[in-house]
N, C-alpha and C positions, 0 to 999 in steps of 0.2 A: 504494500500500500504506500503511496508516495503522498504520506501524510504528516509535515511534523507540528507536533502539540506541545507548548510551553506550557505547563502549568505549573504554580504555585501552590508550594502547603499552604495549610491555614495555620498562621500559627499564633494566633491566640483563641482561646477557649467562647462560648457562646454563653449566654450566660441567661437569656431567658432561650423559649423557642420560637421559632422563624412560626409554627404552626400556632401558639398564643397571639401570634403578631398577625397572624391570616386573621383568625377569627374575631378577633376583638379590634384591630387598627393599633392594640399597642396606646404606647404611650406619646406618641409622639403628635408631638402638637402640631405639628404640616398635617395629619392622615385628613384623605378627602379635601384638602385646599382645590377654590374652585379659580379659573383661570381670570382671577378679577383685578390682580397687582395694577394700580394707578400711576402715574409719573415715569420717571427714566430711573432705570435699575441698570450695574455692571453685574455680571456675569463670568465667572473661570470656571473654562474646562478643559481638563486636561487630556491626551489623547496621544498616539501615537502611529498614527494612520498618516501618511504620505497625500498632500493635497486637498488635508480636513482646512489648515490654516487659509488656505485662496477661498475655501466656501467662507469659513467666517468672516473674513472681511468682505466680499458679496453680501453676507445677512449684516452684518455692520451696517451696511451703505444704505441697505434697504429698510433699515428698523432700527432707528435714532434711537426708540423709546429702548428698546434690549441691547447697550452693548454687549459683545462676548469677548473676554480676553482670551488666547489660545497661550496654554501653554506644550510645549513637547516635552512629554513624560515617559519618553523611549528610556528601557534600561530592564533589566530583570528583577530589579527592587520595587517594579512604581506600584506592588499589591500593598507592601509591606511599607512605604513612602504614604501614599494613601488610608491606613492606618491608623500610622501615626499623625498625619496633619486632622484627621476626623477628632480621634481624644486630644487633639492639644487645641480644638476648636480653628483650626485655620484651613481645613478640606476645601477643594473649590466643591459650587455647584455641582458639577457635572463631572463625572469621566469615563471616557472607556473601557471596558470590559467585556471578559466573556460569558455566557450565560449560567457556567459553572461556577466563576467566582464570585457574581450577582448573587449568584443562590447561597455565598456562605457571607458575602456583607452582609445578605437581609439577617440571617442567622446571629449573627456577632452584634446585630444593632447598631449597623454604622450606614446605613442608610434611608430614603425619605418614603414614607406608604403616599405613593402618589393614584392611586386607583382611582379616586373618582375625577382628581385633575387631566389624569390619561385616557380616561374611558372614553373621549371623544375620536382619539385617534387610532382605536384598536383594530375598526373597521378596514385600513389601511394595509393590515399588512396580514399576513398570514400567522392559520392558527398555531403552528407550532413555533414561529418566532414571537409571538404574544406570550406563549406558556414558558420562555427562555427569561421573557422579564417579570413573570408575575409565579413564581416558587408558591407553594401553596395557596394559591388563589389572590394573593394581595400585588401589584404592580409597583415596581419601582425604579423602572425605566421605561425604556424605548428603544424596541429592536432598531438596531442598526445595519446591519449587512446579513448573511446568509452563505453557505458554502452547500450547496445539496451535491449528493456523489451520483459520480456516473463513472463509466469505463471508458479509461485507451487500452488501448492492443494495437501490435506489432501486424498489420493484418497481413504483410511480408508474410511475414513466419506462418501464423495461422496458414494462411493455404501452404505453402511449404508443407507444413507438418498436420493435412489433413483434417483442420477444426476448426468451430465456427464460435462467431464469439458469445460467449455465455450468457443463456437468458434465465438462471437459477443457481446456484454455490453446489448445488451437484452437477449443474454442468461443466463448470468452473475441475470440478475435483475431476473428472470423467476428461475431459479435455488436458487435463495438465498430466495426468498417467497415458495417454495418449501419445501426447506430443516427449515422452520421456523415452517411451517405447524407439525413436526413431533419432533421439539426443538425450542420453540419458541424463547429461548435466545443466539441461534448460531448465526451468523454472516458471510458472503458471504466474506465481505473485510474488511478493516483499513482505516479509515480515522482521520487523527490525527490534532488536532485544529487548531497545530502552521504549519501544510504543505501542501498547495496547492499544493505541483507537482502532485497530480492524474487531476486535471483542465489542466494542462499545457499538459501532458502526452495525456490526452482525446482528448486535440483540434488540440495538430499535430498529433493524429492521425485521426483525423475526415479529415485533411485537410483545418485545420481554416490556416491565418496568419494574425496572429496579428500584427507584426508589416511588412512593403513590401513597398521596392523600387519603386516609379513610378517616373521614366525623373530626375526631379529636387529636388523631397519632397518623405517623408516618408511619408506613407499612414497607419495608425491605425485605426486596425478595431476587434474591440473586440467583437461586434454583429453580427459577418453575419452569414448566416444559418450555417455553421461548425461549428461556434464556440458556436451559440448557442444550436449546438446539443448535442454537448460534455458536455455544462453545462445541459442539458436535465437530461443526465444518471448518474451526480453527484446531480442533486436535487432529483429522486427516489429515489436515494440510500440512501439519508437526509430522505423525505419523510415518506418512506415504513421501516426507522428504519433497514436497511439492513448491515449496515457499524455498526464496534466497531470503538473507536475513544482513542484508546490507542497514548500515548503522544510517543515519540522517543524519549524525553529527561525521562524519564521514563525508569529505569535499570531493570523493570521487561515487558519491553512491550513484548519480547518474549514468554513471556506463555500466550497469547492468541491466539495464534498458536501450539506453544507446547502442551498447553492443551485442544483442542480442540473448543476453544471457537469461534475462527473464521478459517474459513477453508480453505481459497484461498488469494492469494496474487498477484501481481504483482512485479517483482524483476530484476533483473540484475546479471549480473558476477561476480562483486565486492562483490556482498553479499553473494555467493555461500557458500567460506569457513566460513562465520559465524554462516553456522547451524552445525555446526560439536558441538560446543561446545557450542549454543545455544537452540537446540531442542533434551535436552536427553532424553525426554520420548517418541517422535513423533518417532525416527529417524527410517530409514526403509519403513515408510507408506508415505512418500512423491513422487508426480511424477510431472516433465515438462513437461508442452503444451504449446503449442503456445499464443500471447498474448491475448486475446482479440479484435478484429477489428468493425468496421461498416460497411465498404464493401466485402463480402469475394470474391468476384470476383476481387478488387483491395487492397488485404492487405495490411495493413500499417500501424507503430508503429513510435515508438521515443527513443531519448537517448538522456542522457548527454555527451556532450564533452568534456573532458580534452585536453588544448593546451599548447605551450611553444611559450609564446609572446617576440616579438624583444622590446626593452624599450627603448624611444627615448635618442639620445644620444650615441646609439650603433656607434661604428669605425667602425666594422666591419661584417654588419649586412649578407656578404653573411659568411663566417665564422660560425656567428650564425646560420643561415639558414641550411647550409649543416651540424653541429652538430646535432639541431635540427631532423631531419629528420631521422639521424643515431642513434637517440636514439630511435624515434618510428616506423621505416620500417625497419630498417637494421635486418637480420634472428638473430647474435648472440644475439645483442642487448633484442629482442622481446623473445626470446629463453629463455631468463634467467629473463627477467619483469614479462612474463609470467608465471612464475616457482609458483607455490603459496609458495614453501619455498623462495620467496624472499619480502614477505609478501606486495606486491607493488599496488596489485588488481587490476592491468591496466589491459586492456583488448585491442587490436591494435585497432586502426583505419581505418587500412589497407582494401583493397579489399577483399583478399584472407586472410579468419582468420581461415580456417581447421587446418591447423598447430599449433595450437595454443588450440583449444577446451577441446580436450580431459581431460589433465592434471588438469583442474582446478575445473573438476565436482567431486563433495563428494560421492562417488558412495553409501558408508555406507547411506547416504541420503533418496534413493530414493529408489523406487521396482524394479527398471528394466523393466517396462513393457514399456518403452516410449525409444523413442529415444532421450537422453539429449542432445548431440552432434548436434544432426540434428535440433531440437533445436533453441539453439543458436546461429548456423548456420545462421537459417531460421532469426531469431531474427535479426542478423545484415544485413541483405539484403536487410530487411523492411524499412527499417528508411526512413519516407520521407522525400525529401528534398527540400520542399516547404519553410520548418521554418529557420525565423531569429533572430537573437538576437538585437532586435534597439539599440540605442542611450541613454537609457536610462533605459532600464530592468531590470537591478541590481536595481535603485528603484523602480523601479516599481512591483518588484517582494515583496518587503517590504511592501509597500501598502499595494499590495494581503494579505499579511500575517496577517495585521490588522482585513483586512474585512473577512477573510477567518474563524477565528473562531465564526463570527456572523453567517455565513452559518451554521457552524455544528451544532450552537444551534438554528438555524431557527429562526433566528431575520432578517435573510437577505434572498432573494433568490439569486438563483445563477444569473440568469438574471439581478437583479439592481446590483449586484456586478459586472458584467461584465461591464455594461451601465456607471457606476460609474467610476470605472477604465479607461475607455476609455477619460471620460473626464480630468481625473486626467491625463492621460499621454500627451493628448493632449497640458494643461496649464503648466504643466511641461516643455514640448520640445518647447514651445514657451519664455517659459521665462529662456530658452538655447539660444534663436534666430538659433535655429534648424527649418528646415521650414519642417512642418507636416499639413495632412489634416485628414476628418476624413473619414473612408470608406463604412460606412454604419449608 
């Protein structure tokens, strides 16, 4: 999978629950503020997206009454930076995030219950980017970007090696013993030691939820038939030796794709324009299909969310709200993120992303026999929107990472690593005094 995910521990403790804070609004004195702020208010948001700074001063020029200061918060600390500027009361407004670590601010009490300020823009974008900023049913952002997966393939090779590209994770595994049959040192996919997202990836799309709202308590459930089906088609691929396991931190892992050595991938928008100048020997012999599913009668994939969370302490959290919104739905706005010379890789959130496709496919890429457009079209329609982000993910995602390279060297199966996990997050969110049960 040509996927890499930074994430961050959480590391300070939670102290009431994200799920008290659903049901009640919490203590905080923003919850429900309606979009009424009078006069001229400034604004800091911090972010670290390529080309956010030219939209703000665009909304600057256009809305005297809202400035925004932009600050660049690029660096591997700006979770832990952010943090600290929340309790030492100096957090801006606004910052970028992603929907996992939304979900352990609201947890930790370091951000603003915007739900009824936001509820007028919900309609805008899609339901499983809505469920990225609203963690147990309260909001406290605004999706910002989208990553829905879909397939390249080598389609060179493919016909070379007799197989068509994969429309279900058995034909993926059926296809890669195939194509071994006739090179036995090719490889179907990538699985890289330090990166569980193909697990995470598999189980929403099998329809697992791992972590799910019932009444009063989070419910975790790392084993139920989804989820252990999804770990099924990541242990064959261990198994049957089907998967290379080139690292991402690894400045040559591109030629294992480039050079043939494994042939298909799983990818997103964001990574489009880095075959240009990544795959110069391939280019040309590449084509998009569709991702992979288990149901083809009910398809269904996954993304990352990019969001712009309110940071407790905001004045003027409907202000933030309606900026927010105007950076990732508004047409100029999207027009020009969307630009790949604005090197931003955002991809909307929005419902309606046709506007938006075209531009950012590397056509030099691919052969043309497919429809790229159509595509990842189809790609952002899918996302189901079963999956949530708990209370706790961000470490929990750390965990995985630990036990994640015991799987690749089959020290682990994927099954006790799930069973394992479950428990781990369980005594975790208890000793949050987060109230969790377990689900299967």
């Amino acid at each position: 999978m040509f996927r890499t995910r930074a994430f961050t521990t959480v590391a300070a403790a939670a102290s009431l629950s994200l799920l008290l804070a659903a049901c009640s609004g919490g203590d905080n004195t923003n919850a429900g503020a309606s979009p009424s702020t009078k006069g001229k208010v400034k604004l800091e948001f911090w972010s670290w997206t390529e080309g956010i700074d030219t939209q703000v001063k665009a909304w600057n020029k256009e809305h005297p009454e809202t400035q925004v200061t932009f600050v660049n918060a690029a660096g591997d600390t700006v979770y832990q930076k952010l943090r600290a500027a929340v309790n030492a009361g100096t957090a801006p407004c606004l910052s970028k995030m992603d929907g996992m670590n939304l979900a352990n601010f609201a947890a930790e009490g370091l951000l603003t219950d915007i739900t009824k300020t936001a509820a007028p823009y919900a309609s805008r974008y899609t339901t499983p980017a809505w469920n990225a900023v609203s963690p147990g049913g309260t909001t406290f952002g605004i999706p910002t970007g989208s990553s829905p997966l879909f397939t390249a393939y080598r389609a060179d090779l493919f016909e070379k090696y007799g197989i068509q590209a994969p429309k279900t994770w058995d034909d993926l595994i059926a296809a890669g013993k195939k194509a071994q049959k006739q090179n036995r040192d090719v490889k179907i996919f990538n699985m890289a030691g330090e990166d569980p997202s193909t697990l995470v990836d598999l189980s929403w799309q099998a329809n697992a939820q791992w972590y799910m709202v019932d009444g009063g308590h989070w419910v975790i459930d790392f084993t139920s038939p989804e989820a252990l089906k999804a770990g099924d088609i990541v242990q064959q691929l261990v198994d049957d030796n089907l998967a290379s396991n080139a690292s991402y931190a690894d400045p040559g892992v591109f030629k294992t794709w480039d050079l043939g050595k494994t042939i298909a991938m799983t990818t997103s928008t964001w990574q489009l324009p880095i075959y240009d100048t990544n795959f110069p020997k391939s280019k040309g012999t590449w084509q998009l299909a569709d991702a992979p599913v288990f149901d083809t009668a009910k398809p269904q994939t996954s993304s990352n969310f990019d969001v712009t969370a309110v940071l407790k302490g905001c004045k003027y959290p409907d202000r933030a709200a309606e900026f927010a919104a105007w950076l990732s739905s508004g047409k100029e706005s999207l027009t020009a993120l969307t630009d790949p010379a604005s090197k931003s890789g955002l991809f909307p959130a929005v419902k309606d992303v046709s506007p938006y496709v075209d531009k950012i496919i590397p056509t030099e890429m691919f052969n043309g026999k497919s429809d790229s457009a159509n595509v990842i079209t189809t790609a952002a329609s899918r996302v189901g929107d079963q999956w949530q982000y708990g209370p706790n993910y961000a470490a929990m995602y750390s965990e995985m990472q630990k036990q994640w390279g015991k799987v690749m060297k089959k020290q682990l199966t994927v099954k006790e690593m799930l069973t394992g996990l479950q428990e781990w997050v369980l005594d975790d969110l208890k000793s949050k005094d987060i109230k969790a049960v377990a689900g299967s």
